[in-house]
mmCIF file as gemmi writes it, N, C-alpha and C atoms, coordinates in Angstrom:
data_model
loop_
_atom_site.group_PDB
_atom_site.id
_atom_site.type_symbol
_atom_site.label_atom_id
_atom_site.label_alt_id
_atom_site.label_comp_id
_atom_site.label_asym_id
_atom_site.label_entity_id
_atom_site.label_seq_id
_atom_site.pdbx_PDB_ins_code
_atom_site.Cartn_x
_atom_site.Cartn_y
_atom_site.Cartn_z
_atom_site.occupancy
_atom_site.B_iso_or_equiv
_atom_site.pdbx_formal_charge
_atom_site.auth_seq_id
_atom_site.auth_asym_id
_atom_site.pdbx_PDB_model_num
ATOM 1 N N . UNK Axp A 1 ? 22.027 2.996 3.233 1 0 ? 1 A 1
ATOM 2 C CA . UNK Axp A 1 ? 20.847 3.447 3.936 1 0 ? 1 A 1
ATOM 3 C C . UNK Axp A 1 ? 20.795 2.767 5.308 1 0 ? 1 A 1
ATOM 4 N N . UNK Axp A 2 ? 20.054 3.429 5.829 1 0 ? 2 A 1
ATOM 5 C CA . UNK Axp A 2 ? 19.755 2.791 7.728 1 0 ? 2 A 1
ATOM 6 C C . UNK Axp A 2 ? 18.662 1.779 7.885 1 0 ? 2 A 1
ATOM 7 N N . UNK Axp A 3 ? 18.376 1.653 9.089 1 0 ? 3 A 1
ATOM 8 C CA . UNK Axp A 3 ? 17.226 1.029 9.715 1 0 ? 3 A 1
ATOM 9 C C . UNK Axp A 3 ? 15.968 2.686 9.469 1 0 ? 3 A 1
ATOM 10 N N . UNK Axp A 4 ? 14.578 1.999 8.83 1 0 ? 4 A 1
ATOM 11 C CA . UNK Axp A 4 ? 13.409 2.455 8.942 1 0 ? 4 A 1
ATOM 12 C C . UNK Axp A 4 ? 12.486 2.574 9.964 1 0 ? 4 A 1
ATOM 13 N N . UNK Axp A 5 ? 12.704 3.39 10.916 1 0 ? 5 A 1
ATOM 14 C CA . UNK Axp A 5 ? 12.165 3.313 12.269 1 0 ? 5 A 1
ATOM 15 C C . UNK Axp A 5 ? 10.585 3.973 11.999 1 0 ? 5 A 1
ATOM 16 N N . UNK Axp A 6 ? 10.129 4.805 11.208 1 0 ? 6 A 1
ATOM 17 C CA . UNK Axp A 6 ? 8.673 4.862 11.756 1 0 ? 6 A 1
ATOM 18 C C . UNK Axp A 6 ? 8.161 5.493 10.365 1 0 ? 6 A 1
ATOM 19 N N . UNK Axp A 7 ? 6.913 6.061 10.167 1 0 ? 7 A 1
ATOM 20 C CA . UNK Axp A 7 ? 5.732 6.011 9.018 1 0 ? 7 A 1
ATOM 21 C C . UNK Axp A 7 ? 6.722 7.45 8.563 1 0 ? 7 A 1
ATOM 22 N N . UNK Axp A 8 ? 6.915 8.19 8.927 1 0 ? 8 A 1
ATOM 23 C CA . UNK Axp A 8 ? 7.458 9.561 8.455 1 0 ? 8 A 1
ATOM 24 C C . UNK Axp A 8 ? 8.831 9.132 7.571 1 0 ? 8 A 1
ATOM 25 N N . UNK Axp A 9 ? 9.828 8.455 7.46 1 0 ? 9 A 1
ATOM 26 C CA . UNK Axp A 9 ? 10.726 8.218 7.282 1 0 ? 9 A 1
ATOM 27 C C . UNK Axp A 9 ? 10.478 6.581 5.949 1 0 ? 9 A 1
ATOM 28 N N . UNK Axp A 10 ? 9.521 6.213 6.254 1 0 ? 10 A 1
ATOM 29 C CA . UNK Axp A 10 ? 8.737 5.393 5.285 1 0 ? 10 A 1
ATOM 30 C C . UNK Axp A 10 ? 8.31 6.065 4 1 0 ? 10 A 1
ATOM 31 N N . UNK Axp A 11 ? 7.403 7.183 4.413 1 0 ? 11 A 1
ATOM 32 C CA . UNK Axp A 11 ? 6.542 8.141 3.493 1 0 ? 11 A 1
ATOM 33 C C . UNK Axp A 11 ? 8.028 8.847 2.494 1 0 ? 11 A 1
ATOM 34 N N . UNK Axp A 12 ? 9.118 9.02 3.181 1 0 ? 12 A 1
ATOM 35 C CA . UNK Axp A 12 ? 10.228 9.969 2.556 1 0 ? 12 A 1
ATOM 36 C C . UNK Axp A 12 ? 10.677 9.396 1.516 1 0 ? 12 A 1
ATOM 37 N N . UNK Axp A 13 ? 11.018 8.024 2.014 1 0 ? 13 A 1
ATOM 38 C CA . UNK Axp A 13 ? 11.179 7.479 0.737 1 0 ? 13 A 1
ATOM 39 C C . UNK Axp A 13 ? 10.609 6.814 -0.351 1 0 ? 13 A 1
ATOM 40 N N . UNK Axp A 14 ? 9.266 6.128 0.168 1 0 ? 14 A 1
ATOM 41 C CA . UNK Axp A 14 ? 8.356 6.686 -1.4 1 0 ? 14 A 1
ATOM 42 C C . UNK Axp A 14 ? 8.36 7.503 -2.211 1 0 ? 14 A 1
ATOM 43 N N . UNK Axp A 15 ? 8.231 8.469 -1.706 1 0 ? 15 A 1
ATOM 44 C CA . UNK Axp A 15 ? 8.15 10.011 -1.717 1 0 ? 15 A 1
ATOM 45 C C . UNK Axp A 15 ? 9.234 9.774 -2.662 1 0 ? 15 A 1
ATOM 46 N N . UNK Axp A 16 ? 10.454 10.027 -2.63 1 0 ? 16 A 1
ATOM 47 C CA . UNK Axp A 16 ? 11.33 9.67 -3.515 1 0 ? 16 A 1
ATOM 48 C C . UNK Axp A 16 ? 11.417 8.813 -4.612 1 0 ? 16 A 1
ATOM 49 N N . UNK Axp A 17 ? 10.77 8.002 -4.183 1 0 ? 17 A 1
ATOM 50 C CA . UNK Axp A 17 ? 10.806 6.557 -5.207 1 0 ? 17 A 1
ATOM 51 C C . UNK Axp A 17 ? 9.572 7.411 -6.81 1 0 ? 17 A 1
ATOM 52 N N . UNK Axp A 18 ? 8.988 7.208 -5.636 1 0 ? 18 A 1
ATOM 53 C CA . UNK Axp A 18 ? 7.723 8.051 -6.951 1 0 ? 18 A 1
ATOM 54 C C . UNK Axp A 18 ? 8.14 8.85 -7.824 1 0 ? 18 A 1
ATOM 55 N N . UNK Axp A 19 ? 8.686 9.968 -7.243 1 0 ? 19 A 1
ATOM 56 C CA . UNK Axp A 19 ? 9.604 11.14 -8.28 1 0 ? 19 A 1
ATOM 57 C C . UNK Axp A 19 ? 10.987 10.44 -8.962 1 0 ? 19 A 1
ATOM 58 N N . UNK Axp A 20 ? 11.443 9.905 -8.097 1 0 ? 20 A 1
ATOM 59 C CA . UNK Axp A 20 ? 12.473 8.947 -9.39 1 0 ? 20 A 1
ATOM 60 C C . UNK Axp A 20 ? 11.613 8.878 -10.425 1 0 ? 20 A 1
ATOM 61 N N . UNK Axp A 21 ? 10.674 7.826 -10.451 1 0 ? 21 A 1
ATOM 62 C CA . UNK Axp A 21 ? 9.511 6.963 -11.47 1 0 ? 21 A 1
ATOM 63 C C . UNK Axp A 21 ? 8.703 8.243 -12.365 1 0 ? 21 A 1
ATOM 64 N N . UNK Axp A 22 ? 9.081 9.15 -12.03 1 0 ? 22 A 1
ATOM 65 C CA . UNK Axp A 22 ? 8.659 10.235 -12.962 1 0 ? 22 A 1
ATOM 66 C C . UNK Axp A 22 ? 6.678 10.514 -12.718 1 0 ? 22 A 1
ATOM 67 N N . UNK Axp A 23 ? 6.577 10.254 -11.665 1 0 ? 23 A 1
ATOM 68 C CA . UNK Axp A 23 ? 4.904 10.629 -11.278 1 0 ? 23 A 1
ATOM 69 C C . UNK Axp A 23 ? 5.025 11.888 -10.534 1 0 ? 23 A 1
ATOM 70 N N . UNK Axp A 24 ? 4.821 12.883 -11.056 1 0 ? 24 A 1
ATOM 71 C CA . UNK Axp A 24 ? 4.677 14.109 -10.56 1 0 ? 24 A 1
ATOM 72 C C . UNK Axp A 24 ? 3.53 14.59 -9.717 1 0 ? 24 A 1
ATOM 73 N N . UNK Axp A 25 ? 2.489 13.748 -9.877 1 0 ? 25 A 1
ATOM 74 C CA . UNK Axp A 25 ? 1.041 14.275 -9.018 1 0 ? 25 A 1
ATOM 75 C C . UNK Axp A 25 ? 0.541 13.305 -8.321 1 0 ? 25 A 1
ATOM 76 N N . UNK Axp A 26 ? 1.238 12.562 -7.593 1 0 ? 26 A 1
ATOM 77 C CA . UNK Axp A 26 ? 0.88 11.27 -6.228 1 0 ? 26 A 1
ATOM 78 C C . UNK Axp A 26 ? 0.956 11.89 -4.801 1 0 ? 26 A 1
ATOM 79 N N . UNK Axp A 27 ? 0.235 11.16 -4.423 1 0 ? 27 A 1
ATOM 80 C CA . UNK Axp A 27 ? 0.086 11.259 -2.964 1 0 ? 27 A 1
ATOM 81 C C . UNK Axp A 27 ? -0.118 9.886 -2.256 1 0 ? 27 A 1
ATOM 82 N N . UNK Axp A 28 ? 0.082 9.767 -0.593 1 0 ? 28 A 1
ATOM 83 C CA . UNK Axp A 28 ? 0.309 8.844 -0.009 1 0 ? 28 A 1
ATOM 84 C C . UNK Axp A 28 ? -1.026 8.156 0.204 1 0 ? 28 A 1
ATOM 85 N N . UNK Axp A 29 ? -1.631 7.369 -0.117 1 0 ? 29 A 1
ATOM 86 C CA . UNK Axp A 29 ? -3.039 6.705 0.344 1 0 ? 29 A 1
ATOM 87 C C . UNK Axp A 29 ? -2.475 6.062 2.137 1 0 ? 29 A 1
ATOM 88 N N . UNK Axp A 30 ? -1.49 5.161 2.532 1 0 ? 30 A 1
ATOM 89 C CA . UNK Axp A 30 ? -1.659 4.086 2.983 1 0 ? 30 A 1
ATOM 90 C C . UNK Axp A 30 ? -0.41 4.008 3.854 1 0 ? 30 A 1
ATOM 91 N N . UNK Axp A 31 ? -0.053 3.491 4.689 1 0 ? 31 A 1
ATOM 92 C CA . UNK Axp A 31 ? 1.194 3.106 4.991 1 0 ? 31 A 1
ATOM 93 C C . UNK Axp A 31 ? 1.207 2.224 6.068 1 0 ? 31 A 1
ATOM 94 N N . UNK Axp A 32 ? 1.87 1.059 5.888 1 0 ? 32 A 1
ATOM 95 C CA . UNK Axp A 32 ? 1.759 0.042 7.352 1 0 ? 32 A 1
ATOM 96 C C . UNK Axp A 32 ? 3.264 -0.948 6.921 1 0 ? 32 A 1
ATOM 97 N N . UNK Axp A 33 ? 3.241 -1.378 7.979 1 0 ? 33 A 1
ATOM 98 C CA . UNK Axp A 33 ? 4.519 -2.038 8.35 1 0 ? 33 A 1
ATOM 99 C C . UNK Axp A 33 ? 3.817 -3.782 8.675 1 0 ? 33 A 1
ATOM 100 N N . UNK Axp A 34 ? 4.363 -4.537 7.664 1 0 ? 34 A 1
ATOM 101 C CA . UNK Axp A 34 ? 4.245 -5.851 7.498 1 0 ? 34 A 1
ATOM 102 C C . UNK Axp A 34 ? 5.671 -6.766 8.136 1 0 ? 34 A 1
ATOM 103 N N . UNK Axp A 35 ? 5.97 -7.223 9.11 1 0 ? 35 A 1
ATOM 104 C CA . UNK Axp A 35 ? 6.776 -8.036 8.856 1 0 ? 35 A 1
ATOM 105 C C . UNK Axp A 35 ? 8.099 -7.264 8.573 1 0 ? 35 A 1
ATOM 106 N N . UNK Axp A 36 ? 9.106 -7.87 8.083 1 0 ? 36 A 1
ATOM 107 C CA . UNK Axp A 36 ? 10.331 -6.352 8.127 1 0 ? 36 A 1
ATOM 108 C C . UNK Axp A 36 ? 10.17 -5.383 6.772 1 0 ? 36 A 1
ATOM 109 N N . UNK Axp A 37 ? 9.273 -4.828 6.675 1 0 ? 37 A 1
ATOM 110 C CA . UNK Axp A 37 ? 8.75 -4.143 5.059 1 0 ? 37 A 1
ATOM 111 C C . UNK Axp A 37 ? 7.778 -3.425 5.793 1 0 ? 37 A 1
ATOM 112 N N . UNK Axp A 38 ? 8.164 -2.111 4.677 1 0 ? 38 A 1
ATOM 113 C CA . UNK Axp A 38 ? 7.012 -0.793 5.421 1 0 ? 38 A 1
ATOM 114 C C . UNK Axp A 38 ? 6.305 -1.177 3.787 1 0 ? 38 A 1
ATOM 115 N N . UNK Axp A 39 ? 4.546 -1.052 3.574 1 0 ? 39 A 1
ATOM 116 C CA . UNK Axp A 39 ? 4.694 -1.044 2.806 1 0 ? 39 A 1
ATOM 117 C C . UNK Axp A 39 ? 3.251 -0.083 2.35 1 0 ? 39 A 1
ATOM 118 N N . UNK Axp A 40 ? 4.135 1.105 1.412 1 0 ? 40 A 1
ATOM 119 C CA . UNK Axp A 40 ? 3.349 2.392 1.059 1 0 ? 40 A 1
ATOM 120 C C . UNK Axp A 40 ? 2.614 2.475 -0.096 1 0 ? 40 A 1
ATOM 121 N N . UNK Axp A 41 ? 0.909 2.952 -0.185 1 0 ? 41 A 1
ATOM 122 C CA . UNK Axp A 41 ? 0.691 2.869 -0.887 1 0 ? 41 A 1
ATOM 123 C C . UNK Axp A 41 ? 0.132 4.167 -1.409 1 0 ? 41 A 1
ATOM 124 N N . UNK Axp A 42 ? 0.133 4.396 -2.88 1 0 ? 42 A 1
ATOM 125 C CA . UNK Axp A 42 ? 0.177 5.685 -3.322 1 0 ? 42 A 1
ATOM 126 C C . UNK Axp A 42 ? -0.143 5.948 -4.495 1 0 ? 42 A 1
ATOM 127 N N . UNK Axp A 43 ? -1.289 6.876 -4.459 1 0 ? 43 A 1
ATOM 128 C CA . UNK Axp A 43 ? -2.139 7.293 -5.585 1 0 ? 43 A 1
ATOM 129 C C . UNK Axp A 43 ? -1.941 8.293 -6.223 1 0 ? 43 A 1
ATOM 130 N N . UNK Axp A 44 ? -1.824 8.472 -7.637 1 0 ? 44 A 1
ATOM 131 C CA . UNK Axp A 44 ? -1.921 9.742 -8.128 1 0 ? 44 A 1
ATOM 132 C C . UNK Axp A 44 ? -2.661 9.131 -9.897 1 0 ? 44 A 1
ATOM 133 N N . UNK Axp A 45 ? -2.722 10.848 -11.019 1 0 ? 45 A 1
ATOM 134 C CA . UNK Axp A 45 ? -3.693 10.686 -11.994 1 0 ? 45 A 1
ATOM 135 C C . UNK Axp A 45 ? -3.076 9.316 -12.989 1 0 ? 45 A 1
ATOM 136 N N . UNK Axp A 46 ? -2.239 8.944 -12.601 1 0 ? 46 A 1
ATOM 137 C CA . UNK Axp A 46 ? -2.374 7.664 -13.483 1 0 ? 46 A 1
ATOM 138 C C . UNK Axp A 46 ? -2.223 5.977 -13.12 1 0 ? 46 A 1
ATOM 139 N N . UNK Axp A 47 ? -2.296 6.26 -11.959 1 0 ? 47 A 1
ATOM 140 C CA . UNK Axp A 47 ? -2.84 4.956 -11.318 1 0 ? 47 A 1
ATOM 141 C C . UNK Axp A 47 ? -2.558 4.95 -9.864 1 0 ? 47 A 1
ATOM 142 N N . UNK Axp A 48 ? -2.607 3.551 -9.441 1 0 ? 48 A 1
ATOM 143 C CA . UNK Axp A 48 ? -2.297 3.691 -8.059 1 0 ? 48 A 1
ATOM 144 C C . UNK Axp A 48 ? -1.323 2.809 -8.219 1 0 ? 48 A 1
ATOM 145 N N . UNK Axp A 49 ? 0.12 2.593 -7.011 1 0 ? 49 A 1
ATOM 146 C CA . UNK Axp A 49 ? 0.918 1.916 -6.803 1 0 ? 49 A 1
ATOM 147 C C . UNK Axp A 49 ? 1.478 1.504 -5.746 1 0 ? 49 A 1
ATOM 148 N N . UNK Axp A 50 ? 2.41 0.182 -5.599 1 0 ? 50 A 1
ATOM 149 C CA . UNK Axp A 50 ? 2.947 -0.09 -4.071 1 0 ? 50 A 1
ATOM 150 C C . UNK Axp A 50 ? 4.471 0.216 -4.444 1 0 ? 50 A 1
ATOM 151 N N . UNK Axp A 51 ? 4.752 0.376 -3.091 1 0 ? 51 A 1
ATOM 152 C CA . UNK Axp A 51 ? 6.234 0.94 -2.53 1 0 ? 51 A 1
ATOM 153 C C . UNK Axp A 51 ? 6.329 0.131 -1.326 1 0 ? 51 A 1
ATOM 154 N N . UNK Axp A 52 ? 7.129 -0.95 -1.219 1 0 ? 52 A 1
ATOM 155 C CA . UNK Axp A 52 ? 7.818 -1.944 -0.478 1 0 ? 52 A 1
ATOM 156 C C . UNK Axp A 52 ? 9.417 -1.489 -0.056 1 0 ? 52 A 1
ATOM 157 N N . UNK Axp A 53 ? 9.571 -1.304 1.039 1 0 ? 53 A 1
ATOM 158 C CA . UNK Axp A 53 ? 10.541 -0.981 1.35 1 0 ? 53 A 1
ATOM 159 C C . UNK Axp A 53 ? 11.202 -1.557 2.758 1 0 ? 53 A 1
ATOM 160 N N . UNK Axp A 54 ? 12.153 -1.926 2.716 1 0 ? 54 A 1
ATOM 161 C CA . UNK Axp A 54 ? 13.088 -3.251 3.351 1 0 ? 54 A 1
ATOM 162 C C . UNK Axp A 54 ? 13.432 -2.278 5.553 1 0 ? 54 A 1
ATOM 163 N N . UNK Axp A 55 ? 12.833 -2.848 6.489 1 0 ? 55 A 1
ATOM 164 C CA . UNK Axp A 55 ? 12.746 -1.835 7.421 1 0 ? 55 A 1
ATOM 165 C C . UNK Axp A 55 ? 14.174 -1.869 7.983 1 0 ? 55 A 1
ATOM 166 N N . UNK Axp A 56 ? 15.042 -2.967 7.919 1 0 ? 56 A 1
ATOM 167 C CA . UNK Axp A 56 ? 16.821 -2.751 7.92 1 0 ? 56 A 1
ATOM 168 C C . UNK Axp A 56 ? 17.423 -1.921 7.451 1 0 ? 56 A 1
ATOM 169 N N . UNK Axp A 57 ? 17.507 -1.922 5.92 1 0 ? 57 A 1
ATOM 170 C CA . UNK Axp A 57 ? 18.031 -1.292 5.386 1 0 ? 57 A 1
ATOM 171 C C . UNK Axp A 57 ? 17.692 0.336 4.487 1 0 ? 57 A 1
ATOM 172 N N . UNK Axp A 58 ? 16.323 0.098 4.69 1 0 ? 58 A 1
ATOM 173 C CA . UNK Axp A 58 ? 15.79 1.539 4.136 1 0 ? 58 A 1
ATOM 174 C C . UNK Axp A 58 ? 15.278 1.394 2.549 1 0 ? 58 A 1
ATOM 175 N N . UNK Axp A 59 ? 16.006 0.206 2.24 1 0 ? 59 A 1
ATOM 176 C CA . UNK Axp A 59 ? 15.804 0.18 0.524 1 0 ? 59 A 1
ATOM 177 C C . UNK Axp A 59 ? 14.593 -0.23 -0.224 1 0 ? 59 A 1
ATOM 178 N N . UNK Axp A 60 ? 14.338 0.052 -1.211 1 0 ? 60 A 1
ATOM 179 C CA . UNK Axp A 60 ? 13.193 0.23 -2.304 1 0 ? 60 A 1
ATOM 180 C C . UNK Axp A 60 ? 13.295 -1.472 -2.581 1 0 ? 60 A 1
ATOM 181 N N . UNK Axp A 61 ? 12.816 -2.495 -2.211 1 0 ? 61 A 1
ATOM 182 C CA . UNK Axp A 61 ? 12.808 -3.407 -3.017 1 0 ? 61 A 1
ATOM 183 C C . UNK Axp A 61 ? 11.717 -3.886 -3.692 1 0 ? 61 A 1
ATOM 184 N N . UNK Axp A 62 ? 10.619 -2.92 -3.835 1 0 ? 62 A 1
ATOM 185 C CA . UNK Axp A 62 ? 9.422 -3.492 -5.205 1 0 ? 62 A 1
ATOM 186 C C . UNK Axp A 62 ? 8.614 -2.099 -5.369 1 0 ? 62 A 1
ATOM 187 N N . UNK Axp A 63 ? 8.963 -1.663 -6.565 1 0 ? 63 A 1
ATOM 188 C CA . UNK Axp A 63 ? 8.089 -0.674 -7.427 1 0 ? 63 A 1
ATOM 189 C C . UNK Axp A 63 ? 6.845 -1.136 -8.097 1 0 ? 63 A 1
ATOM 190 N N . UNK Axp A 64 ? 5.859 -1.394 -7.539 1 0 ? 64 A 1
ATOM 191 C CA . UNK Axp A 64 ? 4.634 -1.812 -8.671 1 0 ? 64 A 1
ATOM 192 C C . UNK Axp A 64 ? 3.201 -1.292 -8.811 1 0 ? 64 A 1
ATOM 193 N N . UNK Axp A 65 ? 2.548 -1.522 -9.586 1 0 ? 65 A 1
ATOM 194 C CA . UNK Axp A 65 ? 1.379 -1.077 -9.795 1 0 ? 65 A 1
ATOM 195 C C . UNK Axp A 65 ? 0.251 -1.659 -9.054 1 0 ? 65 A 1
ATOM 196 N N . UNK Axp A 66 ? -0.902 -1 -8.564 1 0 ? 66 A 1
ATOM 197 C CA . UNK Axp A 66 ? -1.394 -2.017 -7.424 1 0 ? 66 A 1
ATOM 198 C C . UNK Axp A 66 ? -2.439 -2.364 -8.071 1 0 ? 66 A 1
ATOM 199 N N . UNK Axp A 67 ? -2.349 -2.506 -9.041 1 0 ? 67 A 1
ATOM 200 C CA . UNK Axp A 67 ? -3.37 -3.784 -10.012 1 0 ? 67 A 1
ATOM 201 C C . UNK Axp A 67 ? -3.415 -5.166 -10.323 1 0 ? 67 A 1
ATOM 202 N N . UNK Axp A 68 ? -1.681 -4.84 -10.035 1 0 ? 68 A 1
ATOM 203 C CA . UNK Axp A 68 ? -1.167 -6.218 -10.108 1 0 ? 68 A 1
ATOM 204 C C . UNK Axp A 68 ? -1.346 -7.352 -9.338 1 0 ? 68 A 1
């Protein structure tokens, strides 16, 4: 994967991540860029969750629930 240059390209791969994770009915609440991490947040009917993703490399490094 590449460098994560902006919120559209952030959202894509949530977007992905989510449907990996088998959540079929999410949507994007949130999205901001911390430090080198975009980090997306995203609601659907069975909870809400974060999507941390690395802005170098593009990669998924934390799937979690935002309860936690």
């Amino acid at each position: 994967m590449s460098e994560v240059k902006d919120v559209m390209q952030a959202m894509d791969i949530a977007t992905k991540a989510v449907k990996k994770a088998g959540l079929m009915f999410a949507w994007i609440n949130n999205v901001k860029k911390e430090d080198t991490y975009w980090i997306v947040e995203v609601a659907g009917l069975v909870g809400r969750y974060i999507v941390k993703i690395s802005v170098p490399t593009g990669e998924v490094v934390e799937f979690r629930s935002a309860s936690q």
